[in-house]
C-alpha beads as a LAMMPS data file, in Angstrom:
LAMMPS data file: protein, C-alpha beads

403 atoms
402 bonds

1 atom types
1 bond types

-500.0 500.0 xlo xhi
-500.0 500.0 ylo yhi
-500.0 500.0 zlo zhi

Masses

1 110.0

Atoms # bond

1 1 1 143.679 26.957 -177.850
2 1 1 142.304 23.397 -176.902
3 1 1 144.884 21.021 -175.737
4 1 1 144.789 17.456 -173.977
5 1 1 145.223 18.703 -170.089
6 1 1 146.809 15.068 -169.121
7 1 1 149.808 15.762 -171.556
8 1 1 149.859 19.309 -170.416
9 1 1 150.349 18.189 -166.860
10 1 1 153.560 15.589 -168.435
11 1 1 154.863 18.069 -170.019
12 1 1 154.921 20.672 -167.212
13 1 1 155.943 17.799 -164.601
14 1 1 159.124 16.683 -166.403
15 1 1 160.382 18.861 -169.398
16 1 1 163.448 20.677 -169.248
17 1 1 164.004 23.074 -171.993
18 1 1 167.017 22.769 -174.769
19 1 1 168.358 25.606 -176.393
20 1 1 169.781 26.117 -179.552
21 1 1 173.218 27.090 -177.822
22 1 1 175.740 24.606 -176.654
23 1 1 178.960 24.136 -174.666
24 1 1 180.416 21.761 -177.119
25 1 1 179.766 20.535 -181.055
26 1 1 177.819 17.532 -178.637
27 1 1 176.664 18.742 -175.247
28 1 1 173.508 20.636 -175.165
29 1 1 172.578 23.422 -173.060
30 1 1 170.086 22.348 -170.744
31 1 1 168.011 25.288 -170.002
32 1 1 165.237 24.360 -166.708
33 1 1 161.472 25.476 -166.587
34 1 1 161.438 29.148 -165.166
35 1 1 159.719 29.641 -161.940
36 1 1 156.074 30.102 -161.844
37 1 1 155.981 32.553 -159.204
38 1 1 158.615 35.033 -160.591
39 1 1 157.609 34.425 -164.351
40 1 1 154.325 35.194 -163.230
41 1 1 154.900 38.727 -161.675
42 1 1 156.641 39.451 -165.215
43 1 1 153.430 38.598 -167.310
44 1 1 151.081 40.685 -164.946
45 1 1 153.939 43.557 -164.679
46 1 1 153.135 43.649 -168.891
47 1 1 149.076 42.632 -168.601
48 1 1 148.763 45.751 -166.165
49 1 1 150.807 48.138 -168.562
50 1 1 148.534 46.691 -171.830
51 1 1 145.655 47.226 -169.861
52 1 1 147.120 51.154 -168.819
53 1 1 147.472 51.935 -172.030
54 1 1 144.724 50.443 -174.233
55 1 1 140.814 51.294 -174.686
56 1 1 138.491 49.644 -176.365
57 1 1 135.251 49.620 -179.076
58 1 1 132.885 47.535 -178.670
59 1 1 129.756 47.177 -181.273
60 1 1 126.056 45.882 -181.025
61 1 1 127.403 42.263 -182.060
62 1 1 130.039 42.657 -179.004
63 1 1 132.940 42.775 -181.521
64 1 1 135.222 44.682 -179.327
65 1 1 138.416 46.043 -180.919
66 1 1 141.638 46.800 -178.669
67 1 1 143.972 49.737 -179.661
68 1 1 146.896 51.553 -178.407
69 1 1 145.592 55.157 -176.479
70 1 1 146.105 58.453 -178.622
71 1 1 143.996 60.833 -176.654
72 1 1 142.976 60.049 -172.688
73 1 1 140.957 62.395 -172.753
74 1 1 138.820 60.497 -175.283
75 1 1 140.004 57.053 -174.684
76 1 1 139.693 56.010 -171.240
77 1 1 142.236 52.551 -170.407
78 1 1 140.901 49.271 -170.094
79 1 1 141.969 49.742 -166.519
80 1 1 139.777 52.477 -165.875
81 1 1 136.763 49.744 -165.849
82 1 1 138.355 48.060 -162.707
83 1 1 135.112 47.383 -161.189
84 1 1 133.205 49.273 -162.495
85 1 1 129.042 49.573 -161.900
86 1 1 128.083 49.089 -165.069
87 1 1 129.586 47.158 -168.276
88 1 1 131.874 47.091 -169.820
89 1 1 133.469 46.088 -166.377
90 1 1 137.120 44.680 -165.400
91 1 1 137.206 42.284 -163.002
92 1 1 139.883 39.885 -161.488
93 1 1 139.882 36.047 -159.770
94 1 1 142.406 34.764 -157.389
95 1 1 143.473 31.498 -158.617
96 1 1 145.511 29.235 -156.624
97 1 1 148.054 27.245 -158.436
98 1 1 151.589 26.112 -158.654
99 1 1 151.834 26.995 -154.695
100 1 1 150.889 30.859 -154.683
101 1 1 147.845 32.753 -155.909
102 1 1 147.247 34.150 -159.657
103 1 1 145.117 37.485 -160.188
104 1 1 144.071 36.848 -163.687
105 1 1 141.948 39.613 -165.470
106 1 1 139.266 39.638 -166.994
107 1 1 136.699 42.328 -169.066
108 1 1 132.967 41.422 -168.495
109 1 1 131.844 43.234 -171.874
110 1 1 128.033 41.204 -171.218
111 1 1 127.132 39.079 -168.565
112 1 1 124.654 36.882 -170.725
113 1 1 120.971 36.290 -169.852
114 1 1 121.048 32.111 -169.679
115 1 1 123.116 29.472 -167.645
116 1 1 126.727 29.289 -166.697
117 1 1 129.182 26.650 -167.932
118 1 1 131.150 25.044 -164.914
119 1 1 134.965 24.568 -165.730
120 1 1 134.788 20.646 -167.157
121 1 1 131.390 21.719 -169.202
122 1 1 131.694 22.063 -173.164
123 1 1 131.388 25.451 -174.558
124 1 1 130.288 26.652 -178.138
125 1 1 132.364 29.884 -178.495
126 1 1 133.339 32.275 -181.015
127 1 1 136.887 33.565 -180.085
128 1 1 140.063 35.703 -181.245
129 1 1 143.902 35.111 -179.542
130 1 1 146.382 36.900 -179.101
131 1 1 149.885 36.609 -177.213
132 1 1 151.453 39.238 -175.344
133 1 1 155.000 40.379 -175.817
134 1 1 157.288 43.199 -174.946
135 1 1 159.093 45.188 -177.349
136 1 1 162.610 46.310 -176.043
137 1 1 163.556 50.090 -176.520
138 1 1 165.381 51.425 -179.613
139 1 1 166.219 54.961 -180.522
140 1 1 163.072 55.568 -182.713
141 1 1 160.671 54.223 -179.882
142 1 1 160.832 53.124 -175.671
143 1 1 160.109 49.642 -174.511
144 1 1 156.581 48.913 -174.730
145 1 1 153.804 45.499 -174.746
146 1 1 152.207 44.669 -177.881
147 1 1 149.802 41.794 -179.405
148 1 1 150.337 39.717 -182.107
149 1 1 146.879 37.767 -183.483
150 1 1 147.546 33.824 -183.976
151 1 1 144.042 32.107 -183.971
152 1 1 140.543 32.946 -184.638
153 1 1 137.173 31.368 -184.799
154 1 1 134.268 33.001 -186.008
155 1 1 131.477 30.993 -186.793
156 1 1 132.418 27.778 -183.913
157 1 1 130.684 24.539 -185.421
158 1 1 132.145 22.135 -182.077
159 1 1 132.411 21.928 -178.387
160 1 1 135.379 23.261 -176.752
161 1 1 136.167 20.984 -173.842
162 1 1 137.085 23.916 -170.711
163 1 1 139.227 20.798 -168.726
164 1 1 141.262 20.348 -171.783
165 1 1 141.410 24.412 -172.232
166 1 1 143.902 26.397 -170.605
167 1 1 143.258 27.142 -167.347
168 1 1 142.905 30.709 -167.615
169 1 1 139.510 29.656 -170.024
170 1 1 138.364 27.075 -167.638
171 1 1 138.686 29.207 -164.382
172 1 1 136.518 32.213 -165.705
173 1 1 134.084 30.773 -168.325
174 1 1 131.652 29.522 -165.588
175 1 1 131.550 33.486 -164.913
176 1 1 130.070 34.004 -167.500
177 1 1 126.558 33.008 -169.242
178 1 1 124.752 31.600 -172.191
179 1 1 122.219 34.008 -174.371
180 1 1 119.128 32.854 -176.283
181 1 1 119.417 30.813 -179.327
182 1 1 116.807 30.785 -182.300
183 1 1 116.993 28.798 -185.604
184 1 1 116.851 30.389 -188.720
185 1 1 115.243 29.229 -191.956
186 1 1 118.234 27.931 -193.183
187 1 1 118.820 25.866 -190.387
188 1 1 121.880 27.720 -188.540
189 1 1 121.436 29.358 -185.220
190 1 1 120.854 32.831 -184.122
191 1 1 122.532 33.291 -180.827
192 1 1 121.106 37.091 -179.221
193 1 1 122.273 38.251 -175.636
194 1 1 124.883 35.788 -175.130
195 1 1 127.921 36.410 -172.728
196 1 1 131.186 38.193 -173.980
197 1 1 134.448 39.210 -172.297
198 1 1 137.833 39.599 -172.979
199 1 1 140.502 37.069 -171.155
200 1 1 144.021 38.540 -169.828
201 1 1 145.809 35.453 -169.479
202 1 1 149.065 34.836 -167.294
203 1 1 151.578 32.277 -169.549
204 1 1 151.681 29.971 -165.895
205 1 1 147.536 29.968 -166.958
206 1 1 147.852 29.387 -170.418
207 1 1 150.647 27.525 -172.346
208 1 1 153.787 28.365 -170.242
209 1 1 156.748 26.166 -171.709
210 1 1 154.245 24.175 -173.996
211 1 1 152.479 26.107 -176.716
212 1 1 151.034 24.122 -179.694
213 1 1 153.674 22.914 -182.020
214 1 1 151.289 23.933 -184.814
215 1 1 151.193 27.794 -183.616
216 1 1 154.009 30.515 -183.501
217 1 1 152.915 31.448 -179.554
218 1 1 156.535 32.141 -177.897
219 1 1 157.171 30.691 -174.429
220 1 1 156.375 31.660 -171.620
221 1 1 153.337 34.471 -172.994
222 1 1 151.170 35.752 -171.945
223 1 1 147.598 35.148 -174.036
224 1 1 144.616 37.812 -174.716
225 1 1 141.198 36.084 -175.665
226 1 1 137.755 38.119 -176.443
227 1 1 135.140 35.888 -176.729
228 1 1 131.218 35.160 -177.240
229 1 1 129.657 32.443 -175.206
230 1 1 126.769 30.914 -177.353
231 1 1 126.048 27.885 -175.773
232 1 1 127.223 24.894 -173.554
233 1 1 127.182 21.216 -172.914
234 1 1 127.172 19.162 -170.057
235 1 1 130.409 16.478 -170.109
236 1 1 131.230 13.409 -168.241
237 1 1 134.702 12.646 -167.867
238 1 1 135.891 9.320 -165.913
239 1 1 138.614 7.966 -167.933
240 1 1 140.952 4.666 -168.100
241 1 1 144.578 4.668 -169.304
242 1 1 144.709 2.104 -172.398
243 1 1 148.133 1.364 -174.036
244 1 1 149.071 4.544 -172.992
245 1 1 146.085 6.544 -174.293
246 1 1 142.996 7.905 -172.491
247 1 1 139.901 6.242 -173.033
248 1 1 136.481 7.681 -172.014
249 1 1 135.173 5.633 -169.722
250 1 1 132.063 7.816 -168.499
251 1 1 130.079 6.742 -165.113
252 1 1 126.846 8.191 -166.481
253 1 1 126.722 11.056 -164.257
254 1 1 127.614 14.546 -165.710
255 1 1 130.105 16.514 -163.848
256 1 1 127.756 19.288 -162.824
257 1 1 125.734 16.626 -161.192
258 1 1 129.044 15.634 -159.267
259 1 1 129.990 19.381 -157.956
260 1 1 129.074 18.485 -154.367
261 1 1 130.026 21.909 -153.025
262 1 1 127.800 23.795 -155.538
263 1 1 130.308 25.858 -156.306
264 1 1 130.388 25.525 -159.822
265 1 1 133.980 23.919 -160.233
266 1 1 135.568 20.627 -159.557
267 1 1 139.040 20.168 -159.542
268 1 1 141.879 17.197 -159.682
269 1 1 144.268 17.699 -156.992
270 1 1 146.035 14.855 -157.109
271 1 1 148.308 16.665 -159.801
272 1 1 151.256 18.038 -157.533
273 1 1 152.625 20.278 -159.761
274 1 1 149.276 22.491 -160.110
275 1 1 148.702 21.929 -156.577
276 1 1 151.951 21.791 -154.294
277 1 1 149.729 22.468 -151.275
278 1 1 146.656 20.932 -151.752
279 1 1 143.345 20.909 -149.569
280 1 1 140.898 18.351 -149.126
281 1 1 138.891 17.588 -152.189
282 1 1 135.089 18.922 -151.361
283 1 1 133.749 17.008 -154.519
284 1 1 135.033 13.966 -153.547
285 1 1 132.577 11.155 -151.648
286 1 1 134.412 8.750 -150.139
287 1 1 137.603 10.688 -150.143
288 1 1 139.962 8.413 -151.722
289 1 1 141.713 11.329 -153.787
290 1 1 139.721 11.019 -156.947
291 1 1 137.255 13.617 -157.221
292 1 1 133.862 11.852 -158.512
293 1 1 133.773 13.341 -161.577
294 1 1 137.108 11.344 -162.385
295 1 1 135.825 8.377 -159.821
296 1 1 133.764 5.352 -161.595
297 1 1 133.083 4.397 -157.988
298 1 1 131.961 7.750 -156.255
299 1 1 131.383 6.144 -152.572
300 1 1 133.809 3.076 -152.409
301 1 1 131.472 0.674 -151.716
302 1 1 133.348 -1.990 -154.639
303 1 1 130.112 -1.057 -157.015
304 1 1 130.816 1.083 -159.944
305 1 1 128.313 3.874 -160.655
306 1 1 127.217 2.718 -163.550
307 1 1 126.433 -0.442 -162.014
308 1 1 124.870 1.233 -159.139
309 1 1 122.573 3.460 -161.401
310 1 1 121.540 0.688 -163.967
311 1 1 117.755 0.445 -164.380
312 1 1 116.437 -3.396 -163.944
313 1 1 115.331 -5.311 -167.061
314 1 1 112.237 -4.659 -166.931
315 1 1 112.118 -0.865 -166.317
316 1 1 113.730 0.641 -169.521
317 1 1 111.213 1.465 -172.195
318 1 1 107.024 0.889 -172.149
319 1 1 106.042 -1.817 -169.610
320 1 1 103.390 -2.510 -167.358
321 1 1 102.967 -0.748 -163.410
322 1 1 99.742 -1.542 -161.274
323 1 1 98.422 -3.391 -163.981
324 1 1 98.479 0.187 -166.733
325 1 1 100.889 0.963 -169.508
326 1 1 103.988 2.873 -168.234
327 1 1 107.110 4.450 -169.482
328 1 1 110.194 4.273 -167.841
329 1 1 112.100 5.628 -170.417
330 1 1 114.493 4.412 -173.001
331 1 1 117.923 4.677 -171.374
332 1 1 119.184 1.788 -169.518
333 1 1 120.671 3.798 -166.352
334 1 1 118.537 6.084 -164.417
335 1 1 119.136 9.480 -165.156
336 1 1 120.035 12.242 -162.115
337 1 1 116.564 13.359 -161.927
338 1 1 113.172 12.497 -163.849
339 1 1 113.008 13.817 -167.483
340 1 1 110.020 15.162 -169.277
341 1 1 109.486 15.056 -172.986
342 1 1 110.948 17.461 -175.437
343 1 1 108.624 19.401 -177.334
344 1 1 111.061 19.830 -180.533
345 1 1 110.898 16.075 -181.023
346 1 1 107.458 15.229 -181.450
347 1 1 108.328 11.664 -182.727
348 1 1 110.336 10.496 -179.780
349 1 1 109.113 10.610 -176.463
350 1 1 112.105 11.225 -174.318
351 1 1 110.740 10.990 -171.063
352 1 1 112.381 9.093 -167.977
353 1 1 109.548 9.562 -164.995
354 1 1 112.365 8.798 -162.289
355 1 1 115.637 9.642 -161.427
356 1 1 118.407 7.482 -159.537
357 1 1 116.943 6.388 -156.825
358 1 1 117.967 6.803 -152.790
359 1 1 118.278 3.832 -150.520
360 1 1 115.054 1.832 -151.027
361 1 1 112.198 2.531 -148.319
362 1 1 109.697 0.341 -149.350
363 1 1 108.860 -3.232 -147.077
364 1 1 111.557 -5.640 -146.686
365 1 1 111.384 -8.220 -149.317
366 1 1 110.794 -11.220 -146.149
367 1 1 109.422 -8.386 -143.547
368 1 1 110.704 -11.878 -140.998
369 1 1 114.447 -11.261 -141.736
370 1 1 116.792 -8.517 -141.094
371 1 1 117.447 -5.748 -144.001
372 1 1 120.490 -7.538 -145.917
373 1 1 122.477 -7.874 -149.312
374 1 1 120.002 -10.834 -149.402
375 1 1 117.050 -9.120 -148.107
376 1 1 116.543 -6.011 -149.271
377 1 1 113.926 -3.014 -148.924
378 1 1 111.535 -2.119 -152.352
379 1 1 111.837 0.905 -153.737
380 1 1 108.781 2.824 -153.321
381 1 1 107.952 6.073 -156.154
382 1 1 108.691 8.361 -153.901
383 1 1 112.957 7.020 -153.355
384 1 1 112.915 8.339 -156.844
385 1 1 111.854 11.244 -156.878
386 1 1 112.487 12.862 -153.362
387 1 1 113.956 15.683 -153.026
388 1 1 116.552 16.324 -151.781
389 1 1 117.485 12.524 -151.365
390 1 1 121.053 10.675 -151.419
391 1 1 120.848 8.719 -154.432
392 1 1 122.038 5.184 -154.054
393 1 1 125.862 6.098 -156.118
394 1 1 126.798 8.168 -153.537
395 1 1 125.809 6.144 -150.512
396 1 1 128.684 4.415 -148.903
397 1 1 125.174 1.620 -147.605
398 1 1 124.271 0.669 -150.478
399 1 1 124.170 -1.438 -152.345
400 1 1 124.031 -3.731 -149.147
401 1 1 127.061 -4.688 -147.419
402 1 1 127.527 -8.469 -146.517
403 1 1 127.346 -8.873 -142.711

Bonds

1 1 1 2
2 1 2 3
3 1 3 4
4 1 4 5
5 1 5 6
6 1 6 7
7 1 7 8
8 1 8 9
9 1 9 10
10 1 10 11
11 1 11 12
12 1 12 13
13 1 13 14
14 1 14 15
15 1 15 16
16 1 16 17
17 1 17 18
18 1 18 19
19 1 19 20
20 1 20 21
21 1 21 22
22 1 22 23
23 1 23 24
24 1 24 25
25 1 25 26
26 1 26 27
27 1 27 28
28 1 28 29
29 1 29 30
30 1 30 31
31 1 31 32
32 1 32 33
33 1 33 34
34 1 34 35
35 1 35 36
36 1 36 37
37 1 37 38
38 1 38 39
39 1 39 40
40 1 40 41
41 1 41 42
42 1 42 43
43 1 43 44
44 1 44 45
45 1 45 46
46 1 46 47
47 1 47 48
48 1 48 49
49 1 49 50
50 1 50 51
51 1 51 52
52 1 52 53
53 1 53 54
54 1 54 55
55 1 55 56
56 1 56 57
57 1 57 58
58 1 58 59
59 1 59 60
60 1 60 61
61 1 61 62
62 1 62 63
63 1 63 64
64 1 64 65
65 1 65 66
66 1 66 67
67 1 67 68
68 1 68 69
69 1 69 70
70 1 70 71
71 1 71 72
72 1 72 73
73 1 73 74
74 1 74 75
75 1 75 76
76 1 76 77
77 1 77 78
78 1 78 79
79 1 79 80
80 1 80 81
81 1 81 82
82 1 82 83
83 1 83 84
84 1 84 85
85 1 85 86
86 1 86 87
87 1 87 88
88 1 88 89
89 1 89 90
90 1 90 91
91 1 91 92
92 1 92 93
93 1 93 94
94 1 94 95
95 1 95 96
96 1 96 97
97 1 97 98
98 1 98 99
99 1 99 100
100 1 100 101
101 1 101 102
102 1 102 103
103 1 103 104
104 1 104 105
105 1 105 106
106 1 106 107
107 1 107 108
108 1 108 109
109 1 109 110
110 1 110 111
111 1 111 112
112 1 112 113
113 1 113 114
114 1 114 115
115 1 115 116
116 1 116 117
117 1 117 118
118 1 118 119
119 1 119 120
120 1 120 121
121 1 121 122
122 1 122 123
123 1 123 124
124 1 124 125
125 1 125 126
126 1 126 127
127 1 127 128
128 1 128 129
129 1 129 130
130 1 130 131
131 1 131 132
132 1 132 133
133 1 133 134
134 1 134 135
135 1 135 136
136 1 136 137
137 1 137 138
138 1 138 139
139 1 139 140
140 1 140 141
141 1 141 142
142 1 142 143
143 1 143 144
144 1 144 145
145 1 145 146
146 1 146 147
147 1 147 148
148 1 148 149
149 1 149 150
150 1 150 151
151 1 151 152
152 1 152 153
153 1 153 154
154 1 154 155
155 1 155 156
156 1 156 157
157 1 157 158
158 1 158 159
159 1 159 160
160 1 160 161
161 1 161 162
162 1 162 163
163 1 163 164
164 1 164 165
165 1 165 166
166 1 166 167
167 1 167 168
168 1 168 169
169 1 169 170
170 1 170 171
171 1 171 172
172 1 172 173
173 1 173 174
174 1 174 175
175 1 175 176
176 1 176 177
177 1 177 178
178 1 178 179
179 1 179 180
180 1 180 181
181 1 181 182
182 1 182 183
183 1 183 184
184 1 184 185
185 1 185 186
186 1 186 187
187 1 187 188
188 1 188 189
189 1 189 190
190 1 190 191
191 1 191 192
192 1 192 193
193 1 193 194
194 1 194 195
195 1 195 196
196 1 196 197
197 1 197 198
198 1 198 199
199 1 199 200
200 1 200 201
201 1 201 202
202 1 202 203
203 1 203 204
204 1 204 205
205 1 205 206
206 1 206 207
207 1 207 208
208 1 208 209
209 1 209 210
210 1 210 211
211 1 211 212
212 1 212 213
213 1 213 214
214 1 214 215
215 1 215 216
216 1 216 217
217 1 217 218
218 1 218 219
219 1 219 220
220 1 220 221
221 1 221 222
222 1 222 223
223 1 223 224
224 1 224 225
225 1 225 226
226 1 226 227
227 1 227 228
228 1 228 229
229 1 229 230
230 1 230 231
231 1 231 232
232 1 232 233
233 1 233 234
234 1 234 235
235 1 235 236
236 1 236 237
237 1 237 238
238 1 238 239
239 1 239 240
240 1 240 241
241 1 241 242
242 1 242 243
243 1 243 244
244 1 244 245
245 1 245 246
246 1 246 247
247 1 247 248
248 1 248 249
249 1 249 250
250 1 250 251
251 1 251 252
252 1 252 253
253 1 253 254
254 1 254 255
255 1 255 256
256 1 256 257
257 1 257 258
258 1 258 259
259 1 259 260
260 1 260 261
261 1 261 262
262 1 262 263
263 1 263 264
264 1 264 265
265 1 265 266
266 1 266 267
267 1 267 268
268 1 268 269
269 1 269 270
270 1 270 271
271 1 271 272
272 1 272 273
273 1 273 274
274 1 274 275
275 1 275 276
276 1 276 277
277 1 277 278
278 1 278 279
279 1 279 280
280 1 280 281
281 1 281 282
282 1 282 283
283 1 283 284
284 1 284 285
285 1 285 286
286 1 286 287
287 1 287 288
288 1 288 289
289 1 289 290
290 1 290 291
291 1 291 292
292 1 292 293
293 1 293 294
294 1 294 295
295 1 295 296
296 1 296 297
297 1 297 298
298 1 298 299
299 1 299 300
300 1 300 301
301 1 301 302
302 1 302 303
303 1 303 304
304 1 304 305
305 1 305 306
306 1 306 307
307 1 307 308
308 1 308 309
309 1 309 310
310 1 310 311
311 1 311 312
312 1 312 313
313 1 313 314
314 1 314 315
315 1 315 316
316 1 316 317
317 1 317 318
318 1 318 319
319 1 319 320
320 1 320 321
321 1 321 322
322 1 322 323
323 1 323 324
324 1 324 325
325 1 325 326
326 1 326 327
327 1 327 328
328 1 328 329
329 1 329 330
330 1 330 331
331 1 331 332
332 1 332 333
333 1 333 334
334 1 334 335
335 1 335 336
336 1 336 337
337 1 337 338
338 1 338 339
339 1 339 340
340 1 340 341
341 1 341 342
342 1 342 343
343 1 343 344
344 1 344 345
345 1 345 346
346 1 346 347
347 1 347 348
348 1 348 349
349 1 349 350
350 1 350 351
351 1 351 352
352 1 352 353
353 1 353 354
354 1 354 355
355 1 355 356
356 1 356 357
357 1 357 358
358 1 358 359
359 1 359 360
360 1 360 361
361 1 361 362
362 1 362 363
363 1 363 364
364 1 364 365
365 1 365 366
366 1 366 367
367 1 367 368
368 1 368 369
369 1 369 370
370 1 370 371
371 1 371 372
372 1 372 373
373 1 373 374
374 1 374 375
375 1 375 376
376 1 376 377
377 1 377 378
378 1 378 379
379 1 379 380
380 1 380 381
381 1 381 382
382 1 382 383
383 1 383 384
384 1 384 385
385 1 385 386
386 1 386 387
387 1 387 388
388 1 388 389
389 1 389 390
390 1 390 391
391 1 391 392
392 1 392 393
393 1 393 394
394 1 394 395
395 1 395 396
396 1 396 397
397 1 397 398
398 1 398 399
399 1 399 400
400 1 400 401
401 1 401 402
402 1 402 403
C-alpha cells in the first residue's frame, strides 16, 4: 500500500484516463478523472452497506475476521458499533480534501497502551487489504458489495512511511497507539497490547485513478485495511528536487518537533488539487507556504536550520567546561531537547546535556557596544534548557540581523 505521495499528487494533477475503446483504428477515447465529490458518495453508499451487512471475530491476538451476516440475531453489523462505549467501537473522521469533506470509517478493535504516530511518522505494522467492489444482480443472486484480498503482511520487518501512505492510513493512524515491546531469546520482538483497527477507505483516500501497477486493485475502489500497530519512528522529511528525483535533504528536526499546533498532523497545502480551498498553514513559521517540516529554513531569516542548530567546534563530544571534563554529546547539531543515556547500550554513552538553544541571554560579548551580528549575547546553561523557550531555528532574530 506504500506509494511515493509526490508522484501520487502528478498523477492525480494531470492524468486523463484511456480506454481500451476507440472512435477510430487511431483516435483514442479519452476518458477524464471522475469527480471526487460524486465518486465519493458512491464508495461510502457501498462502505455503509458492507458495514450493514457484515460482523466480525476478533481473537486474543486481534486477528479479526470479516464475514457476510447469516443470523442478526447472533451476528450484530459492524455498524451496530457506531460509537459505541466500549470496544470493539466504530468511529468516523471528517477529512477535508479535494474541496468538500470525507467521513472515512474506521473500527477501533484496541486503542493501544503507548504513543501515537502523527501522520508523516514511520509505522511498523502488520496489515491485510482488501478492495471493495459491487457485484451487479443476476437471476441466482441481487446486487451486493464484496472484498477481494490483494496484499498482506504478517510479520512487518520495515517502516512504513504514513506521508507516502494513502491518505486514508495517514489521517487515522495517529488515532491510534503503540503497545509494549519485549525481546525474545531469539532476538525477534514480542509486541503485547498494541493498537488494532480496521480501515474503511474511500478510493478519493486511497488509490483513486492510480493503483500500483504491480497489484490487480480496480479504479476508483474503495480499500478495507485491519491492522496491528507495533511500533513507530520519528521521520524528517525536507527534500530537494535533483534531476528530477527527490532527494532527502533533512533539516535535523523531526516532524513531530515541527507540529506547532500540537495537533498531531502537519500538512502540505500548497498541493491545489488536495486542497482547492486552502487555510493558512498553522505549522508554518514564517509563513512563506512551506510548512517547516518541508522548510530547511523554518523562520526566513536566510539561515538554514541546520546551520542554525549546528553545535560549535568545540562542543560535540568530551571537552572541558569550568575547568572539569564535560560531555556535550556526539552529534554535531543540537538535538530538540537534552538527551540522557540509554540504558540498553552500556558501551556508548548517548547523552547530549542540551538542546537547541533560544536566543542567547548571557553578557554581551563587548558589554560597551550594542547587541549585533558582530556583537552578540553568550549563551548561558539555562538558553538550553528552558522550558518552554523559542529555540534559535524558529526565531525570525536570530541569528542577528545586520543593522
Amino acid at each position: 500500500m506504500n506509494k511515493f505521495k509526490y508522484y501520487f499528487i502528478l498523477l492525480l494533477a494531470g492524468i486523463s484516463l484511456v480506454s481500451c475503446s476507440k472512435k477510430s483504428d487511431d483516435d483514442p477515447v479519452i476518458v477524464p478523472l471522475r469527480d471526487y465529490a460524486t465518486q465519493y458518495k458512491v464508495d461510502n453508499a457501498d462502505i455503509e452497506e458492507y458495514l450493514n451487512t457484515n460482523y466480525i471475530t476478533v481473537n486474543a491476538d486481534m486477528d479479526v475476521t470479516i464475514s457476510v451476516i447469516t443470523d442478526p440475531s447472533t451476528q450484530p453489523s459492524i455498524m451496530s458499533y457506531l460509537n459505541s462505549a466500549s470496544f470493539p467501537k466504530l468511529l468516523t473522521r471528517d477529512i477535508d480534501l479535494h474541496g468538500f469533506t470525507y467521513k472515512m470509517y474506521y473500527l477501533v478493535l484496541r486503542e493501544g497502551v503507548g504513543t501515537s504516530p502523527m501522520n508523516t511518522d514511520g509505522v511498523v505494522a502488520a496489515y491485510r487489504g482488501d478492495y471493495l467492489s459491487r457485484v451487479e444482480k443476476t437471476d441466482a443472486v441481487p446486487t451486493h458489495v464484496t472484498t477481494t484480498f490483494f496484499e498482506q503482511v504478517v510479520y512487518p520487518n520495515s517502516v512504513i512511511d504514513l506521508y507516502n501512505a494513502v491518505m486514508g492510513w495517514s489521517e487515522i493512524f495517529p488515532q491510534f497507539k503503540t503497545g509494549t515491546t519485549t525481546v525474545n531469546s531469539d532476538g525477534t520482538n514480542k509486541y503485547e497490547n498494541f493498537g488494532a483497527g480496521v480501515l474503511f477507505i474511500p478510493s478519493g483516500l486511497g488509490y483513486y485513478a492510480s493503483p500500483p501497477s504491480s497489484s490487480t486493485i480496480p479504479l476508483y475502489s474503495p480499500l478495507i485495511f485491519s491492522f496491528k500497530l507495533y511500533d513507530f519512528k520519528r521521520l524528517d522529511h525536507e527534500y530537494a528536487i535533483s534531476n528530477n528525483a527527490i532527494v532527502g535533504t533533512p533539516d535535523g528536526v523531526f516532524d513531530f518537533n515541527e507540529d506547532i499546533n500540537g495537533d498531531g498532523y502537519v500538512r502540505d497545502y500548497r498541493n491545489t488539487t488536495l486542497y482547492p480551498n486552502a487555510p493558512v498553514n498553522p505549522d508554518d513559521t514564517d509563513g512563506d507556504g512551506i510548512p517547516d517540516f518541508l522548510d530547511t529554513d523554518d523562520d526566513g531569516d536566510g539561515y538554514t536550520t541546520r546551520f542554525e542548530i549546528t553545535k560549535p567546534t568545540g562542543e560535540v563530544g568530551m571537552g572541558v567546561k569550568d575547568g572539569k571534563p564535560f560531555n556535550y554529546g556526539v552529534s554535531r547539531y543540537y538535538p530538540w531537547s537534552p538527551i540522557d543515556d540509554d540504558p540498553l547500550t552500556p558501551n556508548t554513552d548517548e547523552t547530549e546535556p542540551r538542546g537547541i538553544p533560544r536566543r542567547p541571554t548571557g553578557d554581551l560579548t563587548d558589554p560597551n557596544q550594542l547587541e549585533s551580528i558582530t556583537n552578540p549575547r553568550k549563551f548561558v546553561e539555562d538558553d538550553y534548557k528552558a522550558v518552554p523557550r523559542l529555540r534559535i531555528h524558529v526565531d525570525k532574530t536570530y541569528p542577528y540581523q545586520k543593522n
